[in-house]
C-alpha positions in Angstrom: -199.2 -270.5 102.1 -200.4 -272.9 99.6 -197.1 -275.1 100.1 -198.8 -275.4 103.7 -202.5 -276.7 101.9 -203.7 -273.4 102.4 -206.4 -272.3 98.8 -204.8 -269.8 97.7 -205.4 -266.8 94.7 -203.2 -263.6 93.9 -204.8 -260.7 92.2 -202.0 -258.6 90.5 -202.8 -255.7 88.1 -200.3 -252.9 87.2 -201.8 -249.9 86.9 -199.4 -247.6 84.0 -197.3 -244.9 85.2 -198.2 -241.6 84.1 -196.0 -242.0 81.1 -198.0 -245.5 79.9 -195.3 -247.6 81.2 -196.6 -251.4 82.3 -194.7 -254.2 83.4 -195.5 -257.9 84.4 -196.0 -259.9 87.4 -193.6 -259.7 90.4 -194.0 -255.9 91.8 -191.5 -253.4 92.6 -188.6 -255.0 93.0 -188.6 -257.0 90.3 -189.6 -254.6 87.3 -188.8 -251.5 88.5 -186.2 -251.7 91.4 -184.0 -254.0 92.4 -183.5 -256.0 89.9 -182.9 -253.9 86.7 -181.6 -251.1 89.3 -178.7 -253.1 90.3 -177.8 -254.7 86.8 -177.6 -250.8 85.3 -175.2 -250.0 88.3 -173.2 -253.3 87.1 -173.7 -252.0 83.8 -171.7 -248.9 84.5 -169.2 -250.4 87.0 -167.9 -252.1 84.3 -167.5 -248.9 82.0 -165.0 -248.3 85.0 -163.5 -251.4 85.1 -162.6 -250.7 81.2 -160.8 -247.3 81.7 -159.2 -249.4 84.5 -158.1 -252.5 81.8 -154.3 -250.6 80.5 -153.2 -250.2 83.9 -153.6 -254.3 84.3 -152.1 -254.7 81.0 -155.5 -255.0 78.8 -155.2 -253.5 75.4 -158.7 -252.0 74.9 -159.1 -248.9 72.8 -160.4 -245.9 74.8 -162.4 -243.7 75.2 -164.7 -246.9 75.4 -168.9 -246.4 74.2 -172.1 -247.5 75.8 -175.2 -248.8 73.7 -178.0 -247.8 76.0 -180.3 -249.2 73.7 -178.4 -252.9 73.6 -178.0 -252.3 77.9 -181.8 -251.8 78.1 -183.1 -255.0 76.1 -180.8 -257.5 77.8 -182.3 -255.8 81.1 -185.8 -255.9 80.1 -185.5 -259.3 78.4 -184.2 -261.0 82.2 -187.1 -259.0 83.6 -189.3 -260.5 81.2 -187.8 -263.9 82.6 -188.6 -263.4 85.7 -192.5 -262.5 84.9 -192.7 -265.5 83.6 -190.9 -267.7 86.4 -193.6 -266.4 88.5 -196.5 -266.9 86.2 -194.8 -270.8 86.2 -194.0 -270.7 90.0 -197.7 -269.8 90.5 -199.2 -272.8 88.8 -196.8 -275.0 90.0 -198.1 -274.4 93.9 -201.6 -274.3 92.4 -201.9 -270.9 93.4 -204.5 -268.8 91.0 -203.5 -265.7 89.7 -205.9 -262.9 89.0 -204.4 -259.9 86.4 -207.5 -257.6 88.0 -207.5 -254.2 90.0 -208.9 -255.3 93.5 -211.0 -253.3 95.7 -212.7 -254.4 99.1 -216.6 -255.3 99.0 -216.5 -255.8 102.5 -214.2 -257.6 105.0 -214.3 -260.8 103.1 -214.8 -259.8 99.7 -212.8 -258.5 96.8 -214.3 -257.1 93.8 -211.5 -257.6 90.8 -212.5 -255.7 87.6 -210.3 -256.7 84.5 -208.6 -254.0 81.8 -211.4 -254.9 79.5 -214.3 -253.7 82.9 -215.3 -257.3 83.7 -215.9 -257.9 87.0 -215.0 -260.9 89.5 -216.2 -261.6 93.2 -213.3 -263.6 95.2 -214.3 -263.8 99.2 -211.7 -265.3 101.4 -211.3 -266.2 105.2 -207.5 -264.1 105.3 -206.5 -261.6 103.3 -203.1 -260.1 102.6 -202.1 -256.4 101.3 -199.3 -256.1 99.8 -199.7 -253.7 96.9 -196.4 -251.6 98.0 -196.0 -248.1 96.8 -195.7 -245.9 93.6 -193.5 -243.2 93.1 -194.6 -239.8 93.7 -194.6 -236.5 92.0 -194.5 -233.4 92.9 -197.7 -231.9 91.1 -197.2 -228.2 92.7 -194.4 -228.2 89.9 -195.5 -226.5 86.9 -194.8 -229.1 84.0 -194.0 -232.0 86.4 -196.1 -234.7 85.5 -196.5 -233.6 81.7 -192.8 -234.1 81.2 -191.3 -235.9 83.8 -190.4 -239.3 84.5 -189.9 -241.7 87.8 -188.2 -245.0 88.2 -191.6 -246.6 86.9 -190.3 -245.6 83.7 -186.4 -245.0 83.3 -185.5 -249.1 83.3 -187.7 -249.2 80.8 -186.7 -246.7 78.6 -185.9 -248.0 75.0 -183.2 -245.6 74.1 -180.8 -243.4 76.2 -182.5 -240.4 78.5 -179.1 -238.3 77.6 -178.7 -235.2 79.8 -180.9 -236.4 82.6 -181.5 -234.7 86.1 -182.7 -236.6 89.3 -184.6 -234.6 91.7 -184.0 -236.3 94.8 -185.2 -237.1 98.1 -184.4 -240.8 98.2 -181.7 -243.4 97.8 -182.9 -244.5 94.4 -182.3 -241.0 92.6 -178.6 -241.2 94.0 -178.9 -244.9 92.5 -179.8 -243.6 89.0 -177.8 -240.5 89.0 -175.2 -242.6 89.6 -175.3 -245.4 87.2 -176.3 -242.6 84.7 -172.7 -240.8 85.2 -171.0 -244.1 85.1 -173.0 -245.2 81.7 -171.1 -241.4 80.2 -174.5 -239.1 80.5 -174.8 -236.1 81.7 -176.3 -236.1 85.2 -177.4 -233.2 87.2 -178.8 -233.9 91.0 -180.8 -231.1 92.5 -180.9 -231.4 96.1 -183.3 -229.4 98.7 -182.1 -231.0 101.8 -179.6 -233.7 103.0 -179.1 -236.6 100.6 -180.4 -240.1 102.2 -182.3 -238.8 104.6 -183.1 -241.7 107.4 -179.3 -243.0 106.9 -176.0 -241.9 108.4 -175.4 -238.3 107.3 -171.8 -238.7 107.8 -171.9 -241.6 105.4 -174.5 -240.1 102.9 -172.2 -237.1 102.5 -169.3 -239.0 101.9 -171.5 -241.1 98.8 -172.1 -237.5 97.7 -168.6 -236.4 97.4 -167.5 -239.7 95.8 -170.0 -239.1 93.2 -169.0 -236.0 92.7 -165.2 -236.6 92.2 -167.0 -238.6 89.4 -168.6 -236.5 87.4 -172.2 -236.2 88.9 -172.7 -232.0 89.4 -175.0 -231.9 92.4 -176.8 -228.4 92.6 -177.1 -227.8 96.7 -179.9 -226.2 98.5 -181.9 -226.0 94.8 -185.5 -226.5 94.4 -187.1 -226.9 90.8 -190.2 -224.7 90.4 -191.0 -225.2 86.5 -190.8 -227.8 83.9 -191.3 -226.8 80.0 -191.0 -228.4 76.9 -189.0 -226.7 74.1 -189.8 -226.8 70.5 -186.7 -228.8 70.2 -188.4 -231.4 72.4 -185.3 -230.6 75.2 -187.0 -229.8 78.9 -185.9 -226.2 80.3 -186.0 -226.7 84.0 -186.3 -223.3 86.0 -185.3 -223.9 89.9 -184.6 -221.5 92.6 -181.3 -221.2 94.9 -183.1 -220.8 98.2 -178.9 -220.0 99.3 -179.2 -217.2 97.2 -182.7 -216.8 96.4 -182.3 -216.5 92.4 -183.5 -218.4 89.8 -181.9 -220.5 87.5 -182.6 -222.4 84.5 -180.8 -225.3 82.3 -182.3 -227.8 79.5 -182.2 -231.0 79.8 -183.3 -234.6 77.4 -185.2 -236.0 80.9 -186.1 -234.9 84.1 -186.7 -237.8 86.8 -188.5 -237.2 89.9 -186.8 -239.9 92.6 -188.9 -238.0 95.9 -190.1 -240.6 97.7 -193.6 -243.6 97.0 -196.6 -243.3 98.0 -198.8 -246.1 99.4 -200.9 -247.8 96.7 -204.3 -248.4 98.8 -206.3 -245.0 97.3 -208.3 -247.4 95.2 -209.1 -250.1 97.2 -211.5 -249.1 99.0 -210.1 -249.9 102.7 -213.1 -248.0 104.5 -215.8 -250.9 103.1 -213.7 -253.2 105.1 -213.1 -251.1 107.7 -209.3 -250.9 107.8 -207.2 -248.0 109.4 -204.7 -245.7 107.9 -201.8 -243.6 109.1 -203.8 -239.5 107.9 -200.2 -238.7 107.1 -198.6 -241.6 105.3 -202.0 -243.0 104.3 -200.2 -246.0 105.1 -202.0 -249.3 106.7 -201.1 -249.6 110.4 -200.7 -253.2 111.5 -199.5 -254.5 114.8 -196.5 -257.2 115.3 -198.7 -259.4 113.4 -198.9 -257.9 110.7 -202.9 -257.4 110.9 -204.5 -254.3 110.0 -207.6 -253.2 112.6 -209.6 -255.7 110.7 -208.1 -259.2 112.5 -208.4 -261.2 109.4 -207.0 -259.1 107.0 -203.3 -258.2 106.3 -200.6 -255.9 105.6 -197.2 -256.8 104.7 -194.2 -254.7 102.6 -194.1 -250.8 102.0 -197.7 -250.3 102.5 -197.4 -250.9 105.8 -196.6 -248.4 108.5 -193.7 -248.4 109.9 -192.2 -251.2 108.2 -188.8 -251.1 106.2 -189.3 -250.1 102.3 -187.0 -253.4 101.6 -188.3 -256.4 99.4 -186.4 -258.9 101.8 -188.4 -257.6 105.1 -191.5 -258.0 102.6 -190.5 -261.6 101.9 -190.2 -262.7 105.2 -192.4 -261.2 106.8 -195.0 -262.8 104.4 -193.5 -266.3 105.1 -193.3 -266.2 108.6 -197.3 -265.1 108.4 -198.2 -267.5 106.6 -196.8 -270.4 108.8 -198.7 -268.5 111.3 -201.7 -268.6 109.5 -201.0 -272.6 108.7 -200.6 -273.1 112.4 -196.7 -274.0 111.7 -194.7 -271.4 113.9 -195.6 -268.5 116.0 -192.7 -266.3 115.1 -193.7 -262.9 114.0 -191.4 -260.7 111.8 -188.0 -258.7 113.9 -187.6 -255.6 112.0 -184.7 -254.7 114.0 -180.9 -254.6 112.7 -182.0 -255.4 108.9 -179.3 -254.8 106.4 -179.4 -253.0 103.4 -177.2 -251.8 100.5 -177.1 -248.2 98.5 -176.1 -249.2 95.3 -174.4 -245.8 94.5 -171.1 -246.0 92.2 -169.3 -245.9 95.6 -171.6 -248.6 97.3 -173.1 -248.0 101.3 -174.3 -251.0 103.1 -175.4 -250.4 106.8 -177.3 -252.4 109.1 -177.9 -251.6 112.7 -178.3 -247.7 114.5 -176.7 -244.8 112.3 -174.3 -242.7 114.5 -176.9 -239.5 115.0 -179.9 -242.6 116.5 -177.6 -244.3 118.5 -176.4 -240.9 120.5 -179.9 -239.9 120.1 -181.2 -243.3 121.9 -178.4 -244.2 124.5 -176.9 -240.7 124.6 -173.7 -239.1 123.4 -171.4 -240.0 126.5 -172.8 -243.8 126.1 -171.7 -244.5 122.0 -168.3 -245.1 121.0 -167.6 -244.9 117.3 -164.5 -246.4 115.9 -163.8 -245.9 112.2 -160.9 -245.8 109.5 -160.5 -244.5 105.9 -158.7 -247.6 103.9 -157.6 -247.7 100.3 -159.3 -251.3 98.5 -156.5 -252.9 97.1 -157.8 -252.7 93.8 -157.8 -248.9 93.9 -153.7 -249.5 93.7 -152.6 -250.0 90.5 -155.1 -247.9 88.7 -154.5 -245.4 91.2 -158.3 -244.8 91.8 -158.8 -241.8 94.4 -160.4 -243.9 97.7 -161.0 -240.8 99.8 -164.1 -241.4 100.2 -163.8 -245.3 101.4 -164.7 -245.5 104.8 -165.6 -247.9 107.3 -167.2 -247.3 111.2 -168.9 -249.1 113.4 -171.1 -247.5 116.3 -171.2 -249.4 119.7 -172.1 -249.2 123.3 -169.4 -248.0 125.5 -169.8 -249.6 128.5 -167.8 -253.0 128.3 -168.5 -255.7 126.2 -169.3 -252.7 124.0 -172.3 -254.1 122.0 -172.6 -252.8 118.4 -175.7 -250.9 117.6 -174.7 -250.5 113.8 -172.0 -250.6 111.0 -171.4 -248.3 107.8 -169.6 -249.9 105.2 -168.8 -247.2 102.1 -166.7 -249.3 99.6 -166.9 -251.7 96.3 -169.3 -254.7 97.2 -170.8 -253.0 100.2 -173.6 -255.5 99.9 -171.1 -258.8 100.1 -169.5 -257.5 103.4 -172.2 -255.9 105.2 -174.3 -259.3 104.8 -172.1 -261.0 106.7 -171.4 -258.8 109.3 -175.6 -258.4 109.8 -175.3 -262.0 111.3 -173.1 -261.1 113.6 -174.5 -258.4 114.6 -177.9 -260.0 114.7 -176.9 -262.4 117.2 -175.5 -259.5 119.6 -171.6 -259.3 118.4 -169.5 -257.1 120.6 -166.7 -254.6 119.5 -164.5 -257.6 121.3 -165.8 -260.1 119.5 -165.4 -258.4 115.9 -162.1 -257.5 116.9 -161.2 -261.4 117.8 -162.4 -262.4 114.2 -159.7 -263.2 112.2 -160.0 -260.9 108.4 -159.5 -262.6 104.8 -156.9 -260.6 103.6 -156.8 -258.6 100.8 -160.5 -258.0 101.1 -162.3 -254.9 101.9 -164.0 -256.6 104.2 -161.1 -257.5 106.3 -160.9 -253.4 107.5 -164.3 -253.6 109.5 -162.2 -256.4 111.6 -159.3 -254.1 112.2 -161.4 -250.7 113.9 -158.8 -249.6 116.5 -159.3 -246.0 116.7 -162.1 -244.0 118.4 -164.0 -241.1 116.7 -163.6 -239.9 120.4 -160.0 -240.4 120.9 -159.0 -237.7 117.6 -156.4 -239.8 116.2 -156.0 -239.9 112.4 -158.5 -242.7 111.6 -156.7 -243.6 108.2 -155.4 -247.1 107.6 -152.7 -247.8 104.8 -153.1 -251.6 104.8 -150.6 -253.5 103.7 
């Protein structure tokens, strides 16, 4: 916006996590998600990569170690980088930045009061939410918010949380719990319900068996009820098999709670500007827009209703409104077929309809679904187990057979599937995939070469060559 010669402030202010951990400018993604998220999975793919060194002829002396404390400060320290690119980005547009907790006055006016309980006025004729969510926790638990921890704090964590156990609902505690086995720790995943919910359960449940083939031990159909702290300073966690029933208990070094965000707008006052929430989410409903019911004001990213929890919808979305509001383009955001990437140690991209919302939208005897299970060649040599690597794309059966989505489950999930999303963004048919030629020997080459039909039940497994 102020590239476009709009006057422009931020007001950012990090409110600590329950555990007193604070980070910089640049939200979510930057401090606690993306970012250090996916350089902790790289982290421990290379662990792998080292046991996988003798079979290519590297002489490296097993078993190999990890320095979680070393891991951690390279991590932080880029982080730290990036706070500061922004701080420098920021002055360079002449945009001024605010560190103050906002709250609305009215519908022009924000009231920003610093850590020290100054307070600043700032009125505006537009203004944007985008304060995103915080992670939640699950405060009927006994012990929960005394001892736990979320991903607000385990990227920041000095030294190693040794025997750790996610409690999951989301993507990101399959994220952690994976990169957590793969850094050597002792992970234990507790699991309610289905894992991923909101993605392809066929998929999610292979990413589950993959992980567990590698050492995470995932406790099915448990619930936690209890958190306590031993003399020893070790958490006993006391859950219930709601198979069986009976309770259990185990100790571990740190207990993360990975169950979903909440919206972060309970302090700013949205009801002295008059904005609307969702009563459920307490998320802010916006139209196509991306206004709230106040016209003037706002709402972009995860606190928005409806919206993809995804920092690259966030980012264009926010562009694309503020050419709007610079009377540049009249485009408004297209939330449909965005890609994304679960960066589990068996990664899952996907963009498009999962198999159960395509059948669910067009009807069963409308969907085809044609899928194979490949081996990548560099599972070869080291003779890697690629049960799990899977590929199937779900299209429309009446001819030209438009694809409605694609699940990738393989290494560099991301890589592949960001390609494909063009594709498929710009209306790609079954036909037209098929016509383009693969780069061979590439993962990526397998989603070109989908011959057989889930509904056809031939052996869907494909040797390569």
């Amino acid at each position: 916006a102020a590239q476009l010669g709009k006057k422009v402030a931020v007001i950012d202010y990090v409110e600590p996590s329950p555990r007193g951990t604070r980070w910089g400018l640049g939200g979510t993604c930057v401090n606690v998600g993306c970012i250090p998220k996916k350089l902790m999975h790289q982290a421990a793919l290379l662990g792998g990569m080292i046991r996988d060194a003798p079979h290519y002829g590297w002489d490296v002396a097993q078993p190999v170690q990890h320095d979680w404390k070393k891991m951690a400060e390279a991590v932080q320290n880029h982080v730290k980088s990036l706070n500061w690119g922004h701080r420098v980005q920021l002055q360079e547009r002449k945009v001024e930045y605010f560190n103050i907790k906002a709250s609305f006055v009215n519908k022009h006016t924000i009231c920003g009061v610093t850590k020290g309980g100054k307070e600043t006025l700032l009125s505006a004729e537009h203004i944007v939410i985008a304060t995103g969510g915080r992670p939640r926790y699950p405060t009927h638990i006994e012990g929960a918010l005394e001892y736990g921890i979320t991903s607000d704090d385990i990227f920041w964590l000095k030294d190693s949380p040794g025997k750790t156990t996610p409690q999951p609902l989301s993507d990101v505690a399959l994220e952690c719990a994976g990169f957590l086995t793969g850094l050597g720790l002792d992970t234990t995943v507790m699991m309610r319900s289905i894992p991923l919910r909101g993605f392809d359960q066929q998929m999610s449940s292979l990413v589950t068996e993959y992980m567990d083939s590698q050492g995470t031990r995932f406790l099915k159909r448990c619930t936690p009820s209890r958190v306590q702290k031993l003399p020893d300073g070790q958490l006993q966690v006391t859950w219930e098999d709601l198979t069986s029933g009976k309770k259990n208990m185990g100790t571990f070094d740190t207990v993360l709670w990975a169950i979903g965000r909440i919206p972060e707008t309970r302090s700013l006052n949205l009801e002295n500007a008059g904005i609307n929430t969702d009563p459920n989410s307490q998320k802010i409903l916006v139209n196509a827009q991306e206004a709230t019911s106040v016209p003037h004001i706002y709402a972009i990213g995860d606190v928005a209703e409806g919206r993809p929890e995804l920092t690259p919808t966030a980012v264009m979305a926010g562009k694309l409104l503020a050419q709007r509001l610079c009377g540049q383009s009249s485009n408004v955001m297209d939330y449909s077929n965005v890609p994304t990437t679960v960066f589990t140690p068996l990664e899952y991209g996907c963009v498009g309809l999962s198999e159960e919302e395509a059948m669910a939208r067009h009807g069963e005897e409308h969907v085809e679904v044609y899928h194979a299970y490949y081996k990548p060649l560099e599972f070869t040599v080291t003779e890697r187990d690629a049960s799990q690597c899977y590929v199937k794309m779900v299209c429309l059966r009446k001819p030209p057979q438009l694809v409605l989505g694609l699940h990738f489950l393989g290494p560099n999930a991301g890589e592949v599937t960001q390609g494909f999303a063009l594709g498929i963004k710009c209306g790609a048919s079954y036909e037209q995939v098929m016509r383009t030629v693969g780069i061979h020997p590439t993962c990526a080459e397998e989603v070109t070469k989908l011959r057989i039909s889930k509904r056809s039940g031939l052996d869907p497994t494909v040797t390569g060559c």
